[in-house]
C-alpha positions in Angstrom: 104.0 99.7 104.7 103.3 99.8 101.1 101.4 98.3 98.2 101.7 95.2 96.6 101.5 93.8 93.2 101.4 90.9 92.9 99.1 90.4 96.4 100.6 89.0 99.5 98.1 87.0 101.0 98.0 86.6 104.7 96.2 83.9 105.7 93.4 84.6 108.3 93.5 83.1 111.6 90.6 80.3 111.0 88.6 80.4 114.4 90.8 83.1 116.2 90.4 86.1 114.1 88.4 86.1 111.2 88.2 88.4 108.5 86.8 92.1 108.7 84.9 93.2 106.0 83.7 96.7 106.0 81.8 98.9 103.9 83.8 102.1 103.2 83.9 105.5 100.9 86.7 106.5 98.8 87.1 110.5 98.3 86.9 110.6 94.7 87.0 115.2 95.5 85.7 116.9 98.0 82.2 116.0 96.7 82.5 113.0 95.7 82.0 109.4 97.3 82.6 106.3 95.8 81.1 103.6 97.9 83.7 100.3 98.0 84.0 96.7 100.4 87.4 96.1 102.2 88.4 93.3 103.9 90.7 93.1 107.0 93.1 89.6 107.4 95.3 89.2 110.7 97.5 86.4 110.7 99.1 85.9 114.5 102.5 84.8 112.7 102.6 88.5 111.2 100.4 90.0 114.1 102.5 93.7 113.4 100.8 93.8 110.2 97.6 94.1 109.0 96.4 93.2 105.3 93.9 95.2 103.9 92.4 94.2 100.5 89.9 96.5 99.2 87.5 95.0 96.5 86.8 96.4 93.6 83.6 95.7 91.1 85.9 95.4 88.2 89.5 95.5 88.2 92.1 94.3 90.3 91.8 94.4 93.9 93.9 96.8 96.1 96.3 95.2 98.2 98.1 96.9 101.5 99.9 96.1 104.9 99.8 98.5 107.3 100.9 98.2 110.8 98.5 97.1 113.0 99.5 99.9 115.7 98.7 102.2 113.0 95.7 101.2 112.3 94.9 101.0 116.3 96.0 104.6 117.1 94.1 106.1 113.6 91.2 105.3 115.6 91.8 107.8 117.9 94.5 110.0 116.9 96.6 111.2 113.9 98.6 108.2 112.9 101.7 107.5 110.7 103.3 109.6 108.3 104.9 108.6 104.5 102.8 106.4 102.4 99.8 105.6 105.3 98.3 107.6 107.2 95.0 107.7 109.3 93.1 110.0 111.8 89.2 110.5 113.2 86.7 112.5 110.8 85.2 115.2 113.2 82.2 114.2 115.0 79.2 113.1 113.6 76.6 110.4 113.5 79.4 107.6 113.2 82.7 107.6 114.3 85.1 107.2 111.6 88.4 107.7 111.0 90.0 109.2 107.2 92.8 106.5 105.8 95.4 107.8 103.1 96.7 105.7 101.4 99.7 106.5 98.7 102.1 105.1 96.3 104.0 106.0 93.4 100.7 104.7 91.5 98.2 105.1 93.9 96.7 107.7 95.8 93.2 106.7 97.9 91.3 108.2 100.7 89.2 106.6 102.1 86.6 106.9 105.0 86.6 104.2 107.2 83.5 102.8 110.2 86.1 102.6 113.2 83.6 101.1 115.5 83.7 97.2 114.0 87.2 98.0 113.0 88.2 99.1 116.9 86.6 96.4 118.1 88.5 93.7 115.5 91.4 95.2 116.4 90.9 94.6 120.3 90.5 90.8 119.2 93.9 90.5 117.6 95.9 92.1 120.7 93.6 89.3 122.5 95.2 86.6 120.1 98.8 88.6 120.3 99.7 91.1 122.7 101.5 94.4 120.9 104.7 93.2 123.5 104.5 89.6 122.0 103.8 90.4 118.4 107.4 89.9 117.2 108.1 86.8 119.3 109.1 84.0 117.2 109.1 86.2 113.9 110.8 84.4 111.2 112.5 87.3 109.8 114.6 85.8 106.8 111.4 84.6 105.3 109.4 87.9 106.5 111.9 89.9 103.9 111.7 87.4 101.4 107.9 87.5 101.2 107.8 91.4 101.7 110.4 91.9 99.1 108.8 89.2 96.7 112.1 87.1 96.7 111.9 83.6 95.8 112.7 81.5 99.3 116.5 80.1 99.3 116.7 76.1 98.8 117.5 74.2 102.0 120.2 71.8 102.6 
């Protein structure tokens, strides 16, 4: 998925699933680590995709949805291709994974704790199952609000 501008915001699933917030490093180089908050939103109407907002001190926030199977398998394995990608660091104290992130704009990697985030994950395929997560997907509107389009007047 991609970067948005102005932010989609997915509503979180009050009492199912509720936000993930993490504390995470961005690369800045290869020396470099800029520590930054990110927050994680599921919403079981959109349960393919994952909002991730990362907070910054001053600024804009960054805004991005990425597939949730993504997300699951960067855990593990290499992950995606294009503008998201994810894959585990190589072992050490705590298991993490590297997430890049890229846009015409933007280019971010970050290092991310996957042992909350694994775990948060395994809650939202509690809530929706990866078979049922397109079930009932409004796709008309889905397209509208990925694409930014103003909804069509009903008769």
């Amino acid at each position: 998925m991609h970067h948005d501008q102005p932010p989609l915001r997915a509503r979180s699933a009050p009492g199912l699933v509720p936000p993930l917030l993490l504390d995470l490093d961005q690369m800045v180089d290869e020396f470099t680590r800029l520590p930054m908050r990110a927050e994680f939103r599921f919403d079981p109407d959109m349960a393919a995709v994952i909002t991730l907002e990362v907070l910054a001190e001053r600024g804009p926030s960054l805004i991005w949805h990425i597939g949730r199977e993504l997300l699951h398998r960067g855990v593990t394995a290499m992950s995606g291709s294009g503008d998201v990608r994810m894959w585990p660091t190589l072992p050490g104290k705590q298991p993490s994974s590297w997430l890049l992130l890229e846009s015409e704009e933007v280019e971010a990697l970050f290092e991310v704790p996957t042992e909350a985030l694994a775990e948060w994950l395994d809650t939202t395929y509690r809530i929706v199952s990866a078979e049922a997560e397109m079930d009932g997907l409004n796709w008309d509107g889905f397209l509208r609000e990925v694409l930014g389009e103003p909804g069509t007047p009903s008769a």
